[in-house]
N, C-alpha and C positions, 0 to 999 in steps of 0.2 A: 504494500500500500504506500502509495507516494502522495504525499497528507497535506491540503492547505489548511494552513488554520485561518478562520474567519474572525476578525478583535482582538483587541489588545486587552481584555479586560480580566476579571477574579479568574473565571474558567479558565481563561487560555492560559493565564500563566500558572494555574496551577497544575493543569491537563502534560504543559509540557515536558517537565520532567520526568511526569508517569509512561509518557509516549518512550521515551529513552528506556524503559528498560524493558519494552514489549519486541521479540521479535517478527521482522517482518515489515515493521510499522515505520516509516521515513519521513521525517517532518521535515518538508521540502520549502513552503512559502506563507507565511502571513499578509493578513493584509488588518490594513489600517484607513482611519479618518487620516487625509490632510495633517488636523491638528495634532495626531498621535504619533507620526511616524517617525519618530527619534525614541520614540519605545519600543516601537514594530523593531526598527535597525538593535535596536541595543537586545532585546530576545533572541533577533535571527541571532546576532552576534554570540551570544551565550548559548543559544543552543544546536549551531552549525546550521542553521535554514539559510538556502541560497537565495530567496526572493524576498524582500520586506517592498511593500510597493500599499499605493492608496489607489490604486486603479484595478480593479475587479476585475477589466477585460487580460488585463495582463496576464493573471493567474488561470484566468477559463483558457488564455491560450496558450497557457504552458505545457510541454510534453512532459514535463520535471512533475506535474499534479493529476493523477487519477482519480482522487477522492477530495472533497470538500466537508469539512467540520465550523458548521454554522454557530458561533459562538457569541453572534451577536443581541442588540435590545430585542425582546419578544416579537414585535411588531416587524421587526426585520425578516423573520425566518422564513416566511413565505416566500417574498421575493427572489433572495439572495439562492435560497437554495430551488426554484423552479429556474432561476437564472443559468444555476449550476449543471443540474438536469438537464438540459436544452443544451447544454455545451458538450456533454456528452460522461462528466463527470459524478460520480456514484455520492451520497449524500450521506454524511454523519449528523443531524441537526441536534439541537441543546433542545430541552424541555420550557415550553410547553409546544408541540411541536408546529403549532399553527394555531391561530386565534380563532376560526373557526375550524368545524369538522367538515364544511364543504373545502375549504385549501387545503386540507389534508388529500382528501379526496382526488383533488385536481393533479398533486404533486404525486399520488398513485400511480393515476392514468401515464403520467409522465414516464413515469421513469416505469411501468411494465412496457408501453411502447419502445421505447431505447433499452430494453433489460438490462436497465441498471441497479443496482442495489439503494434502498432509500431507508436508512433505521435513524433510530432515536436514543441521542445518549443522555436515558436514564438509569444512574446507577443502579438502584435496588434490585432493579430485576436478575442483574446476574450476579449476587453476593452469594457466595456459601450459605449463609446465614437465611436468605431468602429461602433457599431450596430445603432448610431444613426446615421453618415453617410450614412448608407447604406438604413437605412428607407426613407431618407428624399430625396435619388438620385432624384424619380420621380417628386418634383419637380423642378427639375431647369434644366426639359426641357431638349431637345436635347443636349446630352453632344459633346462639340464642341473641348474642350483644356483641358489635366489633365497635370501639373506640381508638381515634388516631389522635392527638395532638401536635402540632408542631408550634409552637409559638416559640418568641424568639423577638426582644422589643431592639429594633432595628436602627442602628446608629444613625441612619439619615432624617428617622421619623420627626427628630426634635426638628432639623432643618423644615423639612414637610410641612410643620405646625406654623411654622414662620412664613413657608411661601416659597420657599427656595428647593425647587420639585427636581430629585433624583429620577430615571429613569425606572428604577422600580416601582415607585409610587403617582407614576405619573399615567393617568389613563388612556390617554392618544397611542403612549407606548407600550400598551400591553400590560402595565403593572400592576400593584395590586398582591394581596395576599393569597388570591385563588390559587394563581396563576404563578406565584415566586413559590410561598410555602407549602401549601397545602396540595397543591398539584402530585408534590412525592406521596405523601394521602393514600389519594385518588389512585396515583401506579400500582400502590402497595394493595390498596385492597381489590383492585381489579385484576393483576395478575396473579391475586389468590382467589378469588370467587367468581373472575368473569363483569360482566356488564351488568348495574341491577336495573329492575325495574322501571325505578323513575326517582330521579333525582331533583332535592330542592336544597337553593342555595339562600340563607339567610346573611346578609353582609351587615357588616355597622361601615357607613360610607360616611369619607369624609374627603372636602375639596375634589367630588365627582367616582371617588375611588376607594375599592375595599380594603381599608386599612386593617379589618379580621374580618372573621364571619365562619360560619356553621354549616358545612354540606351533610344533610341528611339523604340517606341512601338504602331504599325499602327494597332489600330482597325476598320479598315475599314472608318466606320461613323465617329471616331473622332482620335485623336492623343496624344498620351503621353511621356512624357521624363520626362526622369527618374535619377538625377545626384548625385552621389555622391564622396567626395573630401576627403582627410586625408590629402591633401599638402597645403590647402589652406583652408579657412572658409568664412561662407557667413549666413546670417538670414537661420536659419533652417523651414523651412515654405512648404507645399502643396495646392493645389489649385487646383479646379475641378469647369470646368466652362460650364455653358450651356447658353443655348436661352434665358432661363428664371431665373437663377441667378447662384448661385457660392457656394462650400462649401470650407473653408480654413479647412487646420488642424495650429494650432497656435503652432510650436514646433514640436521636434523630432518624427518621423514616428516608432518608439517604444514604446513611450508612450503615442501619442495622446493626449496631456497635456491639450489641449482645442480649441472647434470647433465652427466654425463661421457659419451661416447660412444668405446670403442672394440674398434674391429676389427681382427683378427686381420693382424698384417705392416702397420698404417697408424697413424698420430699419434693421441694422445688428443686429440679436441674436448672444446671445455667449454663450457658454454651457460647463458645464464640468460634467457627469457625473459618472466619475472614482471614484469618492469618496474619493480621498486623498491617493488612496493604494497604494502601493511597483505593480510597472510594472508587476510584474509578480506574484502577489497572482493570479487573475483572470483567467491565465492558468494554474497554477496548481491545483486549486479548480475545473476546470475543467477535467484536467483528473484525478482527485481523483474521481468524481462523474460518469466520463464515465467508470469506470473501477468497483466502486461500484456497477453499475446497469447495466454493460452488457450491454450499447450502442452500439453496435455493427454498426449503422446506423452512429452515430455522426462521432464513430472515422472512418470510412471510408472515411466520407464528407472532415473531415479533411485532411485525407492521399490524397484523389486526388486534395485538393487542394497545398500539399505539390509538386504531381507529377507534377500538372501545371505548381509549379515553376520553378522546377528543366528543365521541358523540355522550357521556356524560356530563362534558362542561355543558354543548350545545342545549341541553334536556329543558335546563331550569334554570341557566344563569346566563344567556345571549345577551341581555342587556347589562355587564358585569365586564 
């Protein structure tokens, strides 16, 4: 995989070191805003990337980029990476993976026309730790109550109160606590149970934009809510509880830092299987390996579970 990275921003620089120790994986060109590219040059610089450039056409026509990792503000992703697609280059995009679930959609169509590969890098899905969740649902029984929290009172929020709008909090750009925190949530509990029913989003809005709010999510047989905060902070903690016992996640629903297991009349286990890694080696090794061997099956598994999500936000929260 010969890798653009798209921003200069948290992700990309923290993505790129984990890039360096995955084989297969080349991190070949960044790009940047005009105003950033003396940070663009100064990363290539440090992490051996031959192209630092503020021109997008430049990298779609580079032979040095096969794959595109879309890194940028929420509201970008559609563009940047249908732009990519069309160029003929395979798509890594950041979460949330489109603002709505029709440009998901569209970016589909795109890239099975061109067969090219289009996934989404969100951590959770491919942790140890996720997998052992999911092995161990059956038992604890009829699942009765799922709870996620991620709150987290967010360093720009004081500015935000003042007027002085970050891109995460800013609505035009996609920001907002659905869609920054809570979105991991939504990954977590969908690529454990699927798509529910019908989902409602309760926000507390403030200056146009949901600075927290409560997604409730009716699986029929059982019920979930789903909260995430950036105005306020609380134990970050999930919990999935049945007839017959309960699994926590101990920590942020990104990184699954370590999971509890227990059942009904026996000891709490606690486990961490991640192995100590950077959140996000384990999807990238991932699709360094799906792209290696032509999984064509995985990455599809993944892509509709991307579509789930997208059509959970569209449910109950399109004006959000």
């Amino acid at each position: 995989m010969k890798l653009a990275l798209l921003g200069t921003g948290m992700i990309v620089k923290e993505v790129l070191p984990v890039l360096q120790k995955i084989d297969g994986i080349e991190a070949t060109a960044i790009l940047s805003t005009p105003r950033s590219i003396e940070t663009a040059r100064e990363l290539a610089a440090t992490y051996g990337l031959g192209l630092a450039t503020s021109d997008y056409e430049e990298i779609l026509a580079s032979n040095q980029v096969d794959t595109v990792y879309v890194g940028l503000p929420n509201h970008l992703h559609y563009d940047y990476a249908k732009r990519a697609l069309e160029a003929g280059k395979h798509v890594i995009c950041e979460k949330p993976f489109t603002l709505r679930a029709a440009e998901l959609e569209n970016l589909v169509a795109i890239a099975e026309q061109r067969q090219l590969f289009l996934l989404e890098a969100i951590t959770n899905q491919h942790l140890p730790n996720f997998h052992y969740i999911k092995e161990h649902l059956d038992q604890l029984g009829d699942i009765k109550i799922v709870e996620c929290n991620y709150s987290q009172y967010s360093s720009r929020y004081d500015n935000f109160k003042q007027g002085i709008i970050a891109p995460a909090f800013n609505p035009e750009m996609g920001g907002g606590a659905l869609r920054d925190l809570n979105i991991y949530n939504i990954h977590l509990v969908v690529g454990l149970f699927g798509k529910p029913e019908t989902a409602t989003y309760l926000p507390n809005m403030e200056r146009g934009v949901d600075t927290s709010g409560v997604l409730v999510m009716d699986y029929g047989n059982f019920k979930c809510v789903c909260i995430g905060a950036k105005d306020c902070s609380a134990e970050i903690k999930s919990t999935i509880q049945g007839n017959k016992g309960s699994i926590a996640v101990n920590g942020a629903p990104n990184g699954l830092p370590s999971v509890s297991l227990m059942l009904n009349g026996k000891d709490k286990e606690t486990h961490d299987f991640n192995g100590g890694k950077h959140r996000m080696q384990d999807e990238f090794q991932a699709f360094q390996d799906i792209m290696a061997k032509q999984d064509l099956a995985r990455a599809k598994e993944l892509l509709e579970h991307s579509q789930a999500v997208m059509q959970v936000l569209d449910m109950d929260v399109s004006s959000v």
